[in-house]
PyMOL Python script that loads the backbone (N, CA, C, O; Angstrom):
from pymol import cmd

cmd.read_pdbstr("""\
ATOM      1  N   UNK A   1     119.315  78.093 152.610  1.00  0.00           N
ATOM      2  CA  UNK A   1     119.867  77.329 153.705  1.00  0.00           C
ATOM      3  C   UNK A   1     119.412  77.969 155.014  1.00  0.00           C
ATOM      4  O   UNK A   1     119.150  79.162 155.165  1.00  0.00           O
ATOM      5  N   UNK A   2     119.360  77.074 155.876  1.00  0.00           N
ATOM      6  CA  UNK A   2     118.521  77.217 156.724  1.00  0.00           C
ATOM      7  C   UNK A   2     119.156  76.727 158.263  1.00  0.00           C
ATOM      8  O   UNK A   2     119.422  75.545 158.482  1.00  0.00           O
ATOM      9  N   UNK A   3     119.345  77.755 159.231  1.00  0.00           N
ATOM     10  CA  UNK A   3     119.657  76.558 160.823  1.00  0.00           C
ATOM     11  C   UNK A   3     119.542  76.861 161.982  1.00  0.00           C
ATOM     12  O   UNK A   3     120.308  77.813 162.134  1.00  0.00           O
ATOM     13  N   UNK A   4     118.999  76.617 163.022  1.00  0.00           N
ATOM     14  CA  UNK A   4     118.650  76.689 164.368  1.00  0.00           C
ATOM     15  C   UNK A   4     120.069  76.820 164.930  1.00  0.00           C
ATOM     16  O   UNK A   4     120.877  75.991 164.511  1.00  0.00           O
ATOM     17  N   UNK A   5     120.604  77.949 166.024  1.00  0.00           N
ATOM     18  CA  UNK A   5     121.227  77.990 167.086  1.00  0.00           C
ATOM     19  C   UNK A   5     121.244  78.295 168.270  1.00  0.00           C
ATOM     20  O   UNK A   5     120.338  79.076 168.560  1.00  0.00           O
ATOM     21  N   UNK A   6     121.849  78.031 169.032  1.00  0.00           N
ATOM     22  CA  UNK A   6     121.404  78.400 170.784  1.00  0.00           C
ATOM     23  C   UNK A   6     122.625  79.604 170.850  1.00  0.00           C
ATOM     24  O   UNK A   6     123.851  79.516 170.786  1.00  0.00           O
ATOM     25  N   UNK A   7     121.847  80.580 170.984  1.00  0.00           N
ATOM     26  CA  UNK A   7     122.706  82.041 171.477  1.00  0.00           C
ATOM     27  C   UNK A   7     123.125  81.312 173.329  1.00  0.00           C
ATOM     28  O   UNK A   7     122.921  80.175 173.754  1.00  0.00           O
ATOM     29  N   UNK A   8     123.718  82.468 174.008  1.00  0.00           N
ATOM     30  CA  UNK A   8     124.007  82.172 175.152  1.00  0.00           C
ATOM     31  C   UNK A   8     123.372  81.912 176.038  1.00  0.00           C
ATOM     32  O   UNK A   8     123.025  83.051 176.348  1.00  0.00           O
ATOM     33  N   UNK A   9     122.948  81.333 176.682  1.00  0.00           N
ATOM     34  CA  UNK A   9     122.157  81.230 177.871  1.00  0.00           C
ATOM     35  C   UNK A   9     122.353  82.457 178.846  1.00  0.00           C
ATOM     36  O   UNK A   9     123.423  82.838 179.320  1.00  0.00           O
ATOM     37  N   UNK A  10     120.834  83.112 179.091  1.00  0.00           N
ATOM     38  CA  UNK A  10     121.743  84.013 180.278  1.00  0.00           C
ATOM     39  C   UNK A  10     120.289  84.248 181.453  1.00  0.00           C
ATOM     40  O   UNK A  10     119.088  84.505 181.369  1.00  0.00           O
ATOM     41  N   UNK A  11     121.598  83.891 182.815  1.00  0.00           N
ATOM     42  CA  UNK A  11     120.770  83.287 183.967  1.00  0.00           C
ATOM     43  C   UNK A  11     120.096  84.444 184.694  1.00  0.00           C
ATOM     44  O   UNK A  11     120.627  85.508 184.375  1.00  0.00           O
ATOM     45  N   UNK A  12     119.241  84.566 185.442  1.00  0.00           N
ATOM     46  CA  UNK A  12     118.557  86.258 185.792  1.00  0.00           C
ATOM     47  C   UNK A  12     118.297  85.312 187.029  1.00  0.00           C
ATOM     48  O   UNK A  12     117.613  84.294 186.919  1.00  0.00           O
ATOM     49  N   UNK A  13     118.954  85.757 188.357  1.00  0.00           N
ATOM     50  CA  UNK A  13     118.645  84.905 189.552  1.00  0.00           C
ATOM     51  C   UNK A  13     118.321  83.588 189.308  1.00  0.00           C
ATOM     52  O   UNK A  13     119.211  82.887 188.828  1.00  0.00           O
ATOM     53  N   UNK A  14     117.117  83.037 189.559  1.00  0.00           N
ATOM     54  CA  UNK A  14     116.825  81.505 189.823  1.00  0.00           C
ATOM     55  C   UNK A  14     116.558  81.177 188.456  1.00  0.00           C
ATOM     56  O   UNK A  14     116.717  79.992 188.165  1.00  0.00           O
ATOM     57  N   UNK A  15     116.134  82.074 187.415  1.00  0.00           N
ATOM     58  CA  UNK A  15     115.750  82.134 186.159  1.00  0.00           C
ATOM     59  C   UNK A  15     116.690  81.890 184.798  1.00  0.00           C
ATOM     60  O   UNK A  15     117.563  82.726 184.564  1.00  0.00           O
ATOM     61  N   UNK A  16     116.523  80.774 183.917  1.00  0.00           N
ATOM     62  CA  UNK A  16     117.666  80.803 182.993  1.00  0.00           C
ATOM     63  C   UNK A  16     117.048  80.856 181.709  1.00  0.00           C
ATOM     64  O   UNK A  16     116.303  79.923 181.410  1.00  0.00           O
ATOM     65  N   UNK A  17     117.192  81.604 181.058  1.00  0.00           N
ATOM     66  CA  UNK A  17     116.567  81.499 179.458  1.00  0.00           C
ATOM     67  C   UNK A  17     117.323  81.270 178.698  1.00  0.00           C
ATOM     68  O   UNK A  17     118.340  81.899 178.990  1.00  0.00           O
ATOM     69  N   UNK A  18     117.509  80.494 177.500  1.00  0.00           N
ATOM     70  CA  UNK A  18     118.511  79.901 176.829  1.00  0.00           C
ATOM     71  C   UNK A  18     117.503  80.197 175.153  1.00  0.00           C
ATOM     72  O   UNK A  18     116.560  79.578 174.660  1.00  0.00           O
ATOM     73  N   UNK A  19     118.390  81.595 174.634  1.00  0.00           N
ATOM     74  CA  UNK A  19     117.594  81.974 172.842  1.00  0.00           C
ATOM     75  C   UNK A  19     117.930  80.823 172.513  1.00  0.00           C
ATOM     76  O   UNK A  19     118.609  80.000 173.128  1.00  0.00           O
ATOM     77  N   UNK A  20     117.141  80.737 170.909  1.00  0.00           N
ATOM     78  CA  UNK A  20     117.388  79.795 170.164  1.00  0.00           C
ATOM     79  C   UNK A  20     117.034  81.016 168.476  1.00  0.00           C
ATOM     80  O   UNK A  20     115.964  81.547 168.179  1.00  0.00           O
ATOM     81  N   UNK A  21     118.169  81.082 167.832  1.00  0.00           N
ATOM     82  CA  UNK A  21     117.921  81.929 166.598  1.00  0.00           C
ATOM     83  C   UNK A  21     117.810  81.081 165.282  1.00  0.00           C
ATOM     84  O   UNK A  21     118.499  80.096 165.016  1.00  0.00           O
ATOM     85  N   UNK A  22     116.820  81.634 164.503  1.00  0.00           N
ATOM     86  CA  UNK A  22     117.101  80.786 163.266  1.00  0.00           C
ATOM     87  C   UNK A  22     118.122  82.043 162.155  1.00  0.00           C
ATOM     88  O   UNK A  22     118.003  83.267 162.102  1.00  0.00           O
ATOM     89  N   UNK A  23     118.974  81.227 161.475  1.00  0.00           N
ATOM     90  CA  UNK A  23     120.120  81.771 160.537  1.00  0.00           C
ATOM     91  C   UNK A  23     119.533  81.306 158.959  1.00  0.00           C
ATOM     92  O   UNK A  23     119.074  80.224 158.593  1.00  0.00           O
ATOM     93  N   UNK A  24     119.694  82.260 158.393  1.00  0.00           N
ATOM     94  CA  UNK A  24     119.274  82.038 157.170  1.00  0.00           C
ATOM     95  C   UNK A  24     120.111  82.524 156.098  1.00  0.00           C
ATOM     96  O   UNK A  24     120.635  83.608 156.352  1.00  0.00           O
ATOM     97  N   UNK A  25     120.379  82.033 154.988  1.00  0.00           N
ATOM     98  CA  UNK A  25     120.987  82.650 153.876  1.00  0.00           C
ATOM     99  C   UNK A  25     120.084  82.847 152.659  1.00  0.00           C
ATOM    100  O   UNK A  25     119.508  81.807 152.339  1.00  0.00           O
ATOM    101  N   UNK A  26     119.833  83.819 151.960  1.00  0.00           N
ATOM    102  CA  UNK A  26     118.604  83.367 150.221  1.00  0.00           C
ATOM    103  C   UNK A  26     119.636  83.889 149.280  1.00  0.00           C
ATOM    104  O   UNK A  26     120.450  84.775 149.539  1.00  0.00           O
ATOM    105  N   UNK A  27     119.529  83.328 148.314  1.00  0.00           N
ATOM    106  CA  UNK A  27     120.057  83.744 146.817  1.00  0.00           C
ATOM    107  C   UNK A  27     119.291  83.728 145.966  1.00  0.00           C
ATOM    108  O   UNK A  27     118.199  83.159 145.963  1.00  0.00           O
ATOM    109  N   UNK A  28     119.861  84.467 144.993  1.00  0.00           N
ATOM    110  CA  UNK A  28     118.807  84.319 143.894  1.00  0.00           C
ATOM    111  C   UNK A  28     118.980  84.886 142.666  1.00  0.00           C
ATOM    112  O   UNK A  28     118.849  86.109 142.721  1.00  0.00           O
ATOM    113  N   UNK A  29     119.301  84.329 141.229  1.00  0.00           N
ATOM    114  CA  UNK A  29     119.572  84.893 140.439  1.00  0.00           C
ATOM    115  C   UNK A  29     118.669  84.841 139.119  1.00  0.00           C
ATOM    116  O   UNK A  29     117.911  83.987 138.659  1.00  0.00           O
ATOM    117  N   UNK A  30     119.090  86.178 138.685  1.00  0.00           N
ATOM    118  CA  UNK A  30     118.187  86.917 137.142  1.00  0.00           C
ATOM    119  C   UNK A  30     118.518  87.517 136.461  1.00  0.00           C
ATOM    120  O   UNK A  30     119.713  87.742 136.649  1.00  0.00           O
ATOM    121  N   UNK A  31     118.099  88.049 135.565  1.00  0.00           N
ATOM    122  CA  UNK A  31     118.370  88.724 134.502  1.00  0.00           C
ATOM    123  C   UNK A  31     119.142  89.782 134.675  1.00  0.00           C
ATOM    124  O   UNK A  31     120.231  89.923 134.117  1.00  0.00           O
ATOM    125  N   UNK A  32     118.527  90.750 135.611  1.00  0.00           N
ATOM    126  CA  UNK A  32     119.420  92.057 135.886  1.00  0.00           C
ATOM    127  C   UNK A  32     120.850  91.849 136.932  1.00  0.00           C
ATOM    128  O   UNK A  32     121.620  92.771 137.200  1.00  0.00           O
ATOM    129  N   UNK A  33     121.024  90.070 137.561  1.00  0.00           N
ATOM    130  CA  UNK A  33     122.115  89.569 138.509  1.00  0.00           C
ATOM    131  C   UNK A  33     122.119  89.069 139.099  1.00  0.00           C
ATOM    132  O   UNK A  33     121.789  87.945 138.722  1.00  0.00           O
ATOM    133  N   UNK A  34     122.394  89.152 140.387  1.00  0.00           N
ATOM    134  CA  UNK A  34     122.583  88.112 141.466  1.00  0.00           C
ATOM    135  C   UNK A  34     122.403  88.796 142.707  1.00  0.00           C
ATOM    136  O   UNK A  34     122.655  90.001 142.686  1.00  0.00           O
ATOM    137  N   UNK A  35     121.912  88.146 144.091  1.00  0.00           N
ATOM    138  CA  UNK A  35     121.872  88.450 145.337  1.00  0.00           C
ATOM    139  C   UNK A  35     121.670  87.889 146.173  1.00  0.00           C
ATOM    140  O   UNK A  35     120.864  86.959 146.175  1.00  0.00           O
ATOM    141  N   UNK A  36     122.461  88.339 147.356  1.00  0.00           N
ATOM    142  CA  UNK A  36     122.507  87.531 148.389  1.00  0.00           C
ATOM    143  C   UNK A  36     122.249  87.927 149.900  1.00  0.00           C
ATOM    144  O   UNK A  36     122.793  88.927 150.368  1.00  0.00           O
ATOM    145  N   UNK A  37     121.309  87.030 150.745  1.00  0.00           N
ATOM    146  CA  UNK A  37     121.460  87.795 151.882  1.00  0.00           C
ATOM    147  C   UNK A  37     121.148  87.088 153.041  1.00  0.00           C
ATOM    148  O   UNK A  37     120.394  86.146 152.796  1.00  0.00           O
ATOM    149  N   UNK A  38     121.527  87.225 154.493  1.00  0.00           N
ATOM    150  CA  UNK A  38     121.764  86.922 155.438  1.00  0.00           C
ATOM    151  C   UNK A  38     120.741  87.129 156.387  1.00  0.00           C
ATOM    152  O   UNK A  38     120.183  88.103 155.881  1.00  0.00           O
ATOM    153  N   UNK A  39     120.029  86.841 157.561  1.00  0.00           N
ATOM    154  CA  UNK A  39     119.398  87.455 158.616  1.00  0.00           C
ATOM    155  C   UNK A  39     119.401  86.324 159.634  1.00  0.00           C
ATOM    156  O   UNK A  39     119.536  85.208 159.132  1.00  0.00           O
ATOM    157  N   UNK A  40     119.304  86.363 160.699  1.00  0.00           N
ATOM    158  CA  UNK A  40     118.841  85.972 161.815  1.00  0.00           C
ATOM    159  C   UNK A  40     117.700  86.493 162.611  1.00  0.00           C
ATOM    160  O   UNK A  40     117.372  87.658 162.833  1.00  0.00           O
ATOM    161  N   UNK A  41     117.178  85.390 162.983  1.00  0.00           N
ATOM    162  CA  UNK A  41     115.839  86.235 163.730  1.00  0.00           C
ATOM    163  C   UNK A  41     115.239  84.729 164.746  1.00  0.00           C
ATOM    164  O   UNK A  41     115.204  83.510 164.577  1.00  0.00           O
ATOM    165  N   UNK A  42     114.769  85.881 166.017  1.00  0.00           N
ATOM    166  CA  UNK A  42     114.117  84.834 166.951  1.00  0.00           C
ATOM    167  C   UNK A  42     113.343  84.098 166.849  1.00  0.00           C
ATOM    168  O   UNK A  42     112.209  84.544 166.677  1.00  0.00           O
ATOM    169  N   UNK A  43     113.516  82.639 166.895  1.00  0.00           N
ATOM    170  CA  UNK A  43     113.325  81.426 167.433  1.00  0.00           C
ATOM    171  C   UNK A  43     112.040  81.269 168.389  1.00  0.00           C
ATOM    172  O   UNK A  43     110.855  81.571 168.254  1.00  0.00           O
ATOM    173  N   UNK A  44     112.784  80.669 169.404  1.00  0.00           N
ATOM    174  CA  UNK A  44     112.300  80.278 170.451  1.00  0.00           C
ATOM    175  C   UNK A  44     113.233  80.205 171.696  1.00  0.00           C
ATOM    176  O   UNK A  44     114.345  79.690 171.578  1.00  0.00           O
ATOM    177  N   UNK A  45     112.867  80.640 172.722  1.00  0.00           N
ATOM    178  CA  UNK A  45     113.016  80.863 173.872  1.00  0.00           C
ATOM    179  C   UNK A  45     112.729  79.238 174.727  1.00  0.00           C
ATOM    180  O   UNK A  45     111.741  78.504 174.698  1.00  0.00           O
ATOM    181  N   UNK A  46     114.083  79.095 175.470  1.00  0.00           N
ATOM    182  CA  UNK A  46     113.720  77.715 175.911  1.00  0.00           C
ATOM    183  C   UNK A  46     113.491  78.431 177.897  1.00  0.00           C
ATOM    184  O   UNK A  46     114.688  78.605 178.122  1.00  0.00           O
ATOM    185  N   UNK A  47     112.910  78.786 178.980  1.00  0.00           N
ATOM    186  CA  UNK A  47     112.805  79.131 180.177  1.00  0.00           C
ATOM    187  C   UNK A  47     112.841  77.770 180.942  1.00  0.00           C
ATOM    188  O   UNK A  47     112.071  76.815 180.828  1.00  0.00           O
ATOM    189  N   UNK A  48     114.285  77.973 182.012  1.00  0.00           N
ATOM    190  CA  UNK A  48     114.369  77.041 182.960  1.00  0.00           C
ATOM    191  C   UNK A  48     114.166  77.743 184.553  1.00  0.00           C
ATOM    192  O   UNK A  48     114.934  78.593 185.004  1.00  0.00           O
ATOM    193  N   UNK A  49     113.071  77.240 185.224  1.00  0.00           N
ATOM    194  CA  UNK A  49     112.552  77.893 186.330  1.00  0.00           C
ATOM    195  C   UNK A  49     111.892  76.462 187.511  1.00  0.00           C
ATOM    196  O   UNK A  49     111.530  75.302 187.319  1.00  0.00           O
ATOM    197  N   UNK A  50     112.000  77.274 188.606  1.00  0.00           N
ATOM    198  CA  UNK A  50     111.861  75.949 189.543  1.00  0.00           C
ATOM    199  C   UNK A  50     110.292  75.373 188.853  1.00  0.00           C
ATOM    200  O   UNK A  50     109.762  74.522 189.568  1.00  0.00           O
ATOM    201  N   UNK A  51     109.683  75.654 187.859  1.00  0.00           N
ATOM    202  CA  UNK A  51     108.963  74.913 187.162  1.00  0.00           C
ATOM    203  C   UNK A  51     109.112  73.579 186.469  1.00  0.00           C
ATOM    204  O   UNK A  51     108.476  72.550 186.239  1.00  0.00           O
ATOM    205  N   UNK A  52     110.067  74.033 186.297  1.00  0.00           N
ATOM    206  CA  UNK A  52     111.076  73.016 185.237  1.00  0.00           C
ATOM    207  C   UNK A  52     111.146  73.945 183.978  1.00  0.00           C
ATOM    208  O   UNK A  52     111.216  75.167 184.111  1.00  0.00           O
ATOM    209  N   UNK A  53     111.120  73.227 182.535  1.00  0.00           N
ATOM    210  CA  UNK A  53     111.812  73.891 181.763  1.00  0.00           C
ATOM    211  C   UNK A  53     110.835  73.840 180.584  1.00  0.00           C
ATOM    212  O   UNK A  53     110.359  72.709 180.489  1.00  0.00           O
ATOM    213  N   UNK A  54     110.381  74.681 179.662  1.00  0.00           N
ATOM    214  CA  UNK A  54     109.666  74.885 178.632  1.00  0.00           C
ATOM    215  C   UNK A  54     110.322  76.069 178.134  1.00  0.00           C
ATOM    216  O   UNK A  54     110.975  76.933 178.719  1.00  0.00           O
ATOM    217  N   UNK A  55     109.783  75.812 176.071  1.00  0.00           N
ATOM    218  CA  UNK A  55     109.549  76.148 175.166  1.00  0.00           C
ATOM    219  C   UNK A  55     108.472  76.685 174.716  1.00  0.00           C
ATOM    220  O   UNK A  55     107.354  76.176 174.638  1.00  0.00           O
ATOM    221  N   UNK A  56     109.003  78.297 174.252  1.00  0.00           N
ATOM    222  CA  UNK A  56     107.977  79.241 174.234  1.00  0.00           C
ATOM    223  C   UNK A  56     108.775  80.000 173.120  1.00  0.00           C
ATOM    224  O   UNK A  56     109.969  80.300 173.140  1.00  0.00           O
ATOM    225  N   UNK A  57     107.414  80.352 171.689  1.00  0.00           N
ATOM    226  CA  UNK A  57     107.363  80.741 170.478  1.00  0.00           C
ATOM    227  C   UNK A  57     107.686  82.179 170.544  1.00  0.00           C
ATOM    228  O   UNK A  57     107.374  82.673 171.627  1.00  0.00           O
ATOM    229  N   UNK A  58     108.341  83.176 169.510  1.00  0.00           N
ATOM    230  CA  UNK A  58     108.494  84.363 169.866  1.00  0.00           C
ATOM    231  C   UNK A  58     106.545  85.210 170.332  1.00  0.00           C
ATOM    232  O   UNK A  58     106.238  86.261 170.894  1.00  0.00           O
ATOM    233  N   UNK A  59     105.763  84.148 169.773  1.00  0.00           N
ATOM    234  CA  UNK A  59     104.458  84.959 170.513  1.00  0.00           C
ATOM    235  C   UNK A  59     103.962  84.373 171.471  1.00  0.00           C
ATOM    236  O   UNK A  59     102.750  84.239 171.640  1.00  0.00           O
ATOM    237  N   UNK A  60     105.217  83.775 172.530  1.00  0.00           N
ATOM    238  CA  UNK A  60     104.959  83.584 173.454  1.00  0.00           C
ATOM    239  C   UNK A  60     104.160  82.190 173.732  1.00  0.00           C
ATOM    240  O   UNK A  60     103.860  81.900 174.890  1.00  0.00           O
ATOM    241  N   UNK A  61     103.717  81.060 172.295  1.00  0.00           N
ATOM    242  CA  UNK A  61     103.154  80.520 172.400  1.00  0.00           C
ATOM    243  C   UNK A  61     103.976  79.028 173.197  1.00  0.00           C
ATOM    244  O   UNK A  61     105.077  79.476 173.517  1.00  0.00           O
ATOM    245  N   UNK A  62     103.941  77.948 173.514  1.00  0.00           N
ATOM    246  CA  UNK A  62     103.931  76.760 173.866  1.00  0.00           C
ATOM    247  C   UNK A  62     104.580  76.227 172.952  1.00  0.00           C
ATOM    248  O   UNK A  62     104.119  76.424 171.828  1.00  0.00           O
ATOM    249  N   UNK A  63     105.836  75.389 173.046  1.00  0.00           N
ATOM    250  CA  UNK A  63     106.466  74.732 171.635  1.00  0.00           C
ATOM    251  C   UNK A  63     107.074  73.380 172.677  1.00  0.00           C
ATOM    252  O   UNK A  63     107.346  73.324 173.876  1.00  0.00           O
ATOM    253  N   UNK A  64     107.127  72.267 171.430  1.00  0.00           N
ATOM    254  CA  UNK A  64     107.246  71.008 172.410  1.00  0.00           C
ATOM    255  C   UNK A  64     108.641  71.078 172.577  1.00  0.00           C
ATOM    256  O   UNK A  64     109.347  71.153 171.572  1.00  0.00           O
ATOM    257  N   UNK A  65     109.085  71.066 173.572  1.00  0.00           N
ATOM    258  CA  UNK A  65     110.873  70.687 173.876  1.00  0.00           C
ATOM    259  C   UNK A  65     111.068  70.168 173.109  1.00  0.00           C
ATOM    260  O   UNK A  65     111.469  70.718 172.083  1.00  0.00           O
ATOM    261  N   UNK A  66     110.853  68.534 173.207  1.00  0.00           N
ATOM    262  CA  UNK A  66     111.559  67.134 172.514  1.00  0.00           C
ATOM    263  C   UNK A  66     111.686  67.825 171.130  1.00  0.00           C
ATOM    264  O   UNK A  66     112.914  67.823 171.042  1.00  0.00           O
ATOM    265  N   UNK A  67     111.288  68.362 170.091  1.00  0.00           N
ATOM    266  CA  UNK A  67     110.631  68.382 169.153  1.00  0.00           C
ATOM    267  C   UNK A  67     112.105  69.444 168.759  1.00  0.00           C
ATOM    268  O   UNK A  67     112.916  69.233 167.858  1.00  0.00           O
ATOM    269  N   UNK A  68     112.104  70.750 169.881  1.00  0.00           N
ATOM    270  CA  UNK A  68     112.711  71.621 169.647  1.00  0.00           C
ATOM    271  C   UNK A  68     114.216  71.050 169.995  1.00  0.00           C
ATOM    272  O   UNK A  68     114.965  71.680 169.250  1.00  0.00           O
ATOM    273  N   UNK A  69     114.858  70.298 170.653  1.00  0.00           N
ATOM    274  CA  UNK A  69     115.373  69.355 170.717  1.00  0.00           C
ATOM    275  C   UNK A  69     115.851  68.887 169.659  1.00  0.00           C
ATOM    276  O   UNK A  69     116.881  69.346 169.166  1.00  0.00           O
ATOM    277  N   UNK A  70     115.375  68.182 169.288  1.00  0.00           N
ATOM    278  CA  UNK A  70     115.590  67.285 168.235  1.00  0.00           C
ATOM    279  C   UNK A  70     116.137  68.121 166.660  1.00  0.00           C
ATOM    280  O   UNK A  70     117.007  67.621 165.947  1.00  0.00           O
ATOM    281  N   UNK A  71     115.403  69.511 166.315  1.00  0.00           N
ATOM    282  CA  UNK A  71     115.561  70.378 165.562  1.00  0.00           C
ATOM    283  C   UNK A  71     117.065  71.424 165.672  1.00  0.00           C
ATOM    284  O   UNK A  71     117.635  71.910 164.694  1.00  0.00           O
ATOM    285  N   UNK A  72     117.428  71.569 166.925  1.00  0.00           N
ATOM    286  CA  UNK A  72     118.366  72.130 167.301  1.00  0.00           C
ATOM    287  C   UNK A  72     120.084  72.123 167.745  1.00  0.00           C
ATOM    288  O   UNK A  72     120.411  72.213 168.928  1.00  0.00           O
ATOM    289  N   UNK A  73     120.832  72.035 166.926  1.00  0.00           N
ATOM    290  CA  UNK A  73     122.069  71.075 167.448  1.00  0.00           C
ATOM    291  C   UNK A  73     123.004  71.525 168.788  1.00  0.00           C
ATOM    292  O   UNK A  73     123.592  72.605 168.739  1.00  0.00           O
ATOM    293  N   UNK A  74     123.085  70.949 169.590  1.00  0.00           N
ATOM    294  CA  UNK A  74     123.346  70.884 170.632  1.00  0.00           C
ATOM    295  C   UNK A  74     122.756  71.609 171.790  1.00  0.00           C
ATOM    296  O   UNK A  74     123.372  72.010 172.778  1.00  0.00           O
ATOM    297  N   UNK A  75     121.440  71.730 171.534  1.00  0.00           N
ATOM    298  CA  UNK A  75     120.400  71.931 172.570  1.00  0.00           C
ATOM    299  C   UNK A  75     120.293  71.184 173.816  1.00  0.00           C
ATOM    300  O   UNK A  75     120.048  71.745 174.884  1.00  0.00           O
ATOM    301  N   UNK A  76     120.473  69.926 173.699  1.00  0.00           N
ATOM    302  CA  UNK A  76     120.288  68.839 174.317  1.00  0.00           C
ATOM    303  C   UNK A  76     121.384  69.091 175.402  1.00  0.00           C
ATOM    304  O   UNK A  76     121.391  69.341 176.607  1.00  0.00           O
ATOM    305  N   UNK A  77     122.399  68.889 174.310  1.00  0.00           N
ATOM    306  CA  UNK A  77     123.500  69.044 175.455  1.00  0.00           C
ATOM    307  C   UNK A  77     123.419  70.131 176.843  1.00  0.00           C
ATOM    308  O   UNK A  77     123.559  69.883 178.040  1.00  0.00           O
ATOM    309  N   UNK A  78     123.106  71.550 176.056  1.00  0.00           N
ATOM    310  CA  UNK A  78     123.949  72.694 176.728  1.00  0.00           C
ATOM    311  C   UNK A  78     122.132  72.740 178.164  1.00  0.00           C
ATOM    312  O   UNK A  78     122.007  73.357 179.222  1.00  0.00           O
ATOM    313  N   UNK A  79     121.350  71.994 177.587  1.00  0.00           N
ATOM    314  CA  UNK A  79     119.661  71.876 178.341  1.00  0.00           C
ATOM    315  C   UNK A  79     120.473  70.845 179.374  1.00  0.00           C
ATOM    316  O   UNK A  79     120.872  71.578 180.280  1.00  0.00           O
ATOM    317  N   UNK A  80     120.817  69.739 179.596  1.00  0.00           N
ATOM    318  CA  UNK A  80     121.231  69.020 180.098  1.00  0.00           C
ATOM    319  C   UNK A  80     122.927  69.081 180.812  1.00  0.00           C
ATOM    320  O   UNK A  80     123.434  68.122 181.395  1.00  0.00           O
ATOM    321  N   UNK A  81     123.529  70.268 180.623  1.00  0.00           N
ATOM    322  CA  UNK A  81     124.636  71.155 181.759  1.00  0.00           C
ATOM    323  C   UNK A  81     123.705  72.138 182.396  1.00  0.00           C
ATOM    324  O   UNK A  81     124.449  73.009 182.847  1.00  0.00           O
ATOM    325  N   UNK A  82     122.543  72.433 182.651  1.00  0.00           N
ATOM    326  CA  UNK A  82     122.142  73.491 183.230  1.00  0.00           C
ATOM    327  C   UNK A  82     121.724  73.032 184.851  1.00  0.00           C
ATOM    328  O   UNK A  82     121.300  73.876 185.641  1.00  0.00           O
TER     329      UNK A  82
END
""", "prot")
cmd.dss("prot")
cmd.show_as("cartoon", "prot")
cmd.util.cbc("prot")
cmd.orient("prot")
């Protein structure tokens, strides 16, 4: 199981970056038992600047809003109170 969340937004002067983490759970069972485990790890970085606002990959690459948007639950919203 698998899911996109928006950590806090946090504003640096004119600058607002808003994480986005992916949450994960794996299981998996065998012979010698069972296991289970948890991690989170960075996403994507959404930067709102008198540029306007883009999506950027943890290597920094280019990621489409809409897209990331659409993947993310209540992105939209908390992109659209800023």
């Amino acid at each position: 199981m698998e899911t996109l969340r928006v950590v806090s937004p946090l504003r640096i002067g004119s600058i607002t970056l808003v994480p986005i983490a992916r949450a994960a759970i794996r299981s998996d069972r065998g012979a010698a038992g069972c296991w289970i485990g948890a991690f989170t790890e960075p996403y994507a970085i959404v930067v709102r600047d008198a540029d306007g606002m883009r999506a950027l990959g943890p290597d920094s690459s280019e990621m489409a809003l809409d897209v990331l948007i659409e993947i993310t639950p209540n992105l939209g919203a908390i992109l659209s109170g800023l």
